[in-house]
N, C-alpha and C positions, 0 to 999 in steps of 0.2 A: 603516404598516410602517416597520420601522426604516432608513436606509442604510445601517448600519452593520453586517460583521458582529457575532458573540458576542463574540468577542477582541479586538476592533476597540473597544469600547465603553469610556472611560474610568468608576470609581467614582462611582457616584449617577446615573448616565444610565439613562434608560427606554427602555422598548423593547415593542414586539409585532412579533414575526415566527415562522417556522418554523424548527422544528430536529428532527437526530432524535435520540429518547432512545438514547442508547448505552447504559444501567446502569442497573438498580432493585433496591435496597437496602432491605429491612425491616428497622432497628436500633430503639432501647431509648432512649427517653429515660431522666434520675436516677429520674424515679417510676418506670420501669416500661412506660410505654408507646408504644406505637410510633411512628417517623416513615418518612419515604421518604427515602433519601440517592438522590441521584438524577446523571447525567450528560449532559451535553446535547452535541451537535456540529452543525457545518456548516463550509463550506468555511475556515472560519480556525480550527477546531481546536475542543477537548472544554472544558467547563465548567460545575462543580458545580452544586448547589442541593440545596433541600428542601423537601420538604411535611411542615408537622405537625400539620396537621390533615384529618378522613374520608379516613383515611388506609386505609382496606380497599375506599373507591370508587375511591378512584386505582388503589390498585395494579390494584385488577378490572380498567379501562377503558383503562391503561397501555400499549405493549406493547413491549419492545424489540427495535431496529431500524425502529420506525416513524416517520411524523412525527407531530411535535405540533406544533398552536402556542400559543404563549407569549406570557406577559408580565408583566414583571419590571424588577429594576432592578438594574445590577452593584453590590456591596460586596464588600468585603474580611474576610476571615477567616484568621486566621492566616497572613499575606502571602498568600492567595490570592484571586484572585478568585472569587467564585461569584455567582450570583443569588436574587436574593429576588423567589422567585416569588410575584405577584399575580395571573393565572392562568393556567389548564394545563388542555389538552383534547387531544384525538388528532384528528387531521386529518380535516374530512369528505370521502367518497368526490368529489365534486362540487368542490372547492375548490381551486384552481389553484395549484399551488406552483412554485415556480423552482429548476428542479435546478442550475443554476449558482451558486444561492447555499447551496445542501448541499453540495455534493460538490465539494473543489478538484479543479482540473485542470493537466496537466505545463504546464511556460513554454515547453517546447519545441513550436512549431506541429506538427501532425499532418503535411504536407507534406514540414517540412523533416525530418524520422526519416523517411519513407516514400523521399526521396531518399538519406539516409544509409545504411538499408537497404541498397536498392539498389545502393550503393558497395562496399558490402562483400561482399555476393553477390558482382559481378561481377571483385572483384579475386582468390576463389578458384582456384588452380590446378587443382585437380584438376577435370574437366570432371563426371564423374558427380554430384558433390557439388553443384557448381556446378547444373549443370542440375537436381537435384533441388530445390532451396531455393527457383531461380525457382519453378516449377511450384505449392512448396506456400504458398508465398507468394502466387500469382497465386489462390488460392484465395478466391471472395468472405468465405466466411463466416469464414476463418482472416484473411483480411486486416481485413476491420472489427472483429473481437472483438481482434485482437495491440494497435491503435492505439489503442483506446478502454480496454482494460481495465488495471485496477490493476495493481500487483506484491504488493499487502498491503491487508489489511481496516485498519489501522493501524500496523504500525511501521515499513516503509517504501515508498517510492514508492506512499503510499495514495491517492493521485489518478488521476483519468481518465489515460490515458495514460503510466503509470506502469510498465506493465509493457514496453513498446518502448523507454522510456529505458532502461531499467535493463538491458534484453537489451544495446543498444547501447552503453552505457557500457562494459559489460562486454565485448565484444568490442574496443572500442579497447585496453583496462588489455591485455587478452591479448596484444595485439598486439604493444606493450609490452614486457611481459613476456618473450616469446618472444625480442625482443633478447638477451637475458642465458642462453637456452636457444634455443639454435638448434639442438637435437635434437625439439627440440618438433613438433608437427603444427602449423603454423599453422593450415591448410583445416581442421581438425577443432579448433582451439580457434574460430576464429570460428563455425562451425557450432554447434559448445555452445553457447557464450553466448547465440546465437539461439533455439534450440529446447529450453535446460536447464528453463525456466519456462511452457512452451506448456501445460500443462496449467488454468494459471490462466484462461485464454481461457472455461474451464469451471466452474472451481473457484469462483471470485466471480460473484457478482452486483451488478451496480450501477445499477437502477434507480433507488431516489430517495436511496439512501445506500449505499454501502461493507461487504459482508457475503458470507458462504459459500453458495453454493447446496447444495443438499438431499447431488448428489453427490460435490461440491466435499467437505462434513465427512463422507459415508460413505466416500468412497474415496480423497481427496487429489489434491495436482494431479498427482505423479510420477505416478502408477499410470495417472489421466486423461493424463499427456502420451507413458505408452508407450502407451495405446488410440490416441491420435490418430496418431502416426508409425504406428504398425501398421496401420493403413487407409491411409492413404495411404504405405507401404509395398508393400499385397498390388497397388495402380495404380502404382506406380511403383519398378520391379524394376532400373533401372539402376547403383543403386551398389553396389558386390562385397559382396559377403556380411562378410568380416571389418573391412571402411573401416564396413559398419554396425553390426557388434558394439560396434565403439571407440565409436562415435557415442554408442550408448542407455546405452553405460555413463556418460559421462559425465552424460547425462540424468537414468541413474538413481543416479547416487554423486553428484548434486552441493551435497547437505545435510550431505557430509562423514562422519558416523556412522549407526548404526542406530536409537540411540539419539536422532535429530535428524528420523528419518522415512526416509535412504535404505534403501531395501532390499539394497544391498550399499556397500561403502566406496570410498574411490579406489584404485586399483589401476595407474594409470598416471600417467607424467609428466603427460599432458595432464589427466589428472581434477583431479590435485590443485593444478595450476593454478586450474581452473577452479572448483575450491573455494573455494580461496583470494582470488580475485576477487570471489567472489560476495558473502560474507564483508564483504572490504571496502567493497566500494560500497554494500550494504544496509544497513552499522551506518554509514559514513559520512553516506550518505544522511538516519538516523534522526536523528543528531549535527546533523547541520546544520540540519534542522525544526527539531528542540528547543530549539537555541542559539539561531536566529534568531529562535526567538518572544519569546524571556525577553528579548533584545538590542530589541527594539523595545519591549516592553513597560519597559524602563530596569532590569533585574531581574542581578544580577553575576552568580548561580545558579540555576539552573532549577528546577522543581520535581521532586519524588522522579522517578528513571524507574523504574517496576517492572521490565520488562524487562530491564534492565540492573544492579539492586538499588543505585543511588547514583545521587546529584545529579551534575551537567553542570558545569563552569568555562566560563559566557556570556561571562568581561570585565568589564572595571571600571565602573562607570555612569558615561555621559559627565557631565560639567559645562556645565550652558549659560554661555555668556556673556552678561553683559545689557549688554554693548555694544554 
């Protein structure tokens, strides 16, 4: 098996390990007929290939979102990396795979978010709020799903523990922010930023890769993160009736449009904060993956972002010294 991972691998190095197929393509060679354009990931990021030949066994025995394992060798294609794959199977039920080398995970230790948390609950004024956030926080199954689980299947904070950085990043910016608007709610922007994204807790799945659960893509995280407040809502009846209305609006307005997935828009000072926040720290977040990969890899610009519809500016490619 390889040490290395996918991304990890300089041009003409071999390898056998796992990864999961992210993408299967049936395109058209000049004659006519078929190949597989294919994508591969693990924890250091996505990387092409192809099969062009029995090419309707593969697809059959394929499946995306699972593992395979591989083996192949990196080359270059039109400045990109991809593999040339020598072979490819889908992982047997019996065969031990290492989910630390699929799935990256936050840098920030589990610990130290779960005491950051903490900090920030407890500096709430307002006591109802305050006391609610403990409670639902002390909750086993919400507390192990918030720390473990992503913020994105891919474009941003798509790692284990992705989803608690990103809540918590986003409560400090608030915090922030609030300087320059001191009409602002504090108590109820830090509370957003905390609970804007709890429906993810549901929405993904991240067993041996990074993907949506069944009612994660039938109903979305929003819709999941007004089910979860609403239960622990009908137990926990302490914060006034209108401090809750503010609350779920900002929940449910914080994708900014309807056309982006909220069910209603922002409607107050604090939502469009917390919009705005979100916003940034998520495409920051994206920027900085992307840049930092192309930057290690010696690359000045990144490759296409779809998401984004243009290339990234990484920086100039260093010069070594052979001094």
């Amino acid at each position: 098996m390889a040490d290395k991972l996918l991304r990890e691998l300089a041009e003409g190095e071999k390898f056998v390990g796992h990864a999961i197929l992210r993408r299967l393509d049936v395109r058209q060679k000049k004659d006519g007929s078929p190949y597989l354009s294919l994508e591969f990931a693990d924890a250091s990021g996505r990387i092409g290939g192809k099969v062009w030949d029995h090419v309707e066994d593969f697809r059959k025995a394929l499946e995306v979102g699972k593992v395979v394992k591989l083996q192949g060798a990196i080359a270059t294609y039109q400045e990109q990396k991809e593999i040339h794959i020598e072979r490819l199977r889908p992982v047997r039920p019996d065969e031990p795979v290492d989910r630390s080398r699929l799935i990256p995970t936050s840098e920030r230790p589990v610990e130290e978010m779960q005491r950051h948390l903490k900090r920030l609950i407890e500096a709430i004024n307002n006591d109802a709020l305050r006391n609610f956030l403990r409670r639902f926080f002390e909750d086993a199954y919400i507390q192990t799903r918030y720390f473990e689980a992503p913020a994105g299947k891919q474009w941003h904070h798509a790692y284990l523990g992705g989803l608690a950085e990103h809540s918590l990043n986003m409560a400090e910016v608030l915090l922030k922010i609030a300087e320059f608007y001191p009409s602002a709610n504090r108590d109820l922007l830090v509370a957003g930023a905390l609970l804007h994204d709890i429906g993810k807790i549901e929405e993904l799945s991240w067993e041996m890769g990074i993907d949506y659960s069944d009612r994660g893509r039938l109903i979305g995280h929003i819709v999941i993160g007004q089910d979860i407040l609403a239960a622990h809502r009908k137990m926990d009846m302490e914060v006034p009736e209108d401090l809750w209305q503010h609350l779920l609006h900002l929940v449910l307005s914080h994708q900014g449009t309807k056309e982006m997935g909220s069910p209603v828009e922002p409607m107050t000072l604090e939502a469009i904060l917390l919009y705005c926040a979100d916003e940034m720290d998520s495409k920051a977040n994206a920027f900085n993956r992307i840049i930092s990969c192309s930057r290690k890899e010696g690359q000045t610009w990144t490759e296409w972002v779809n998401l984004m519809g243009r290339y990234l500016y990484a920086g100039e490619k260093k010069v070594m010294n052979d001094e």
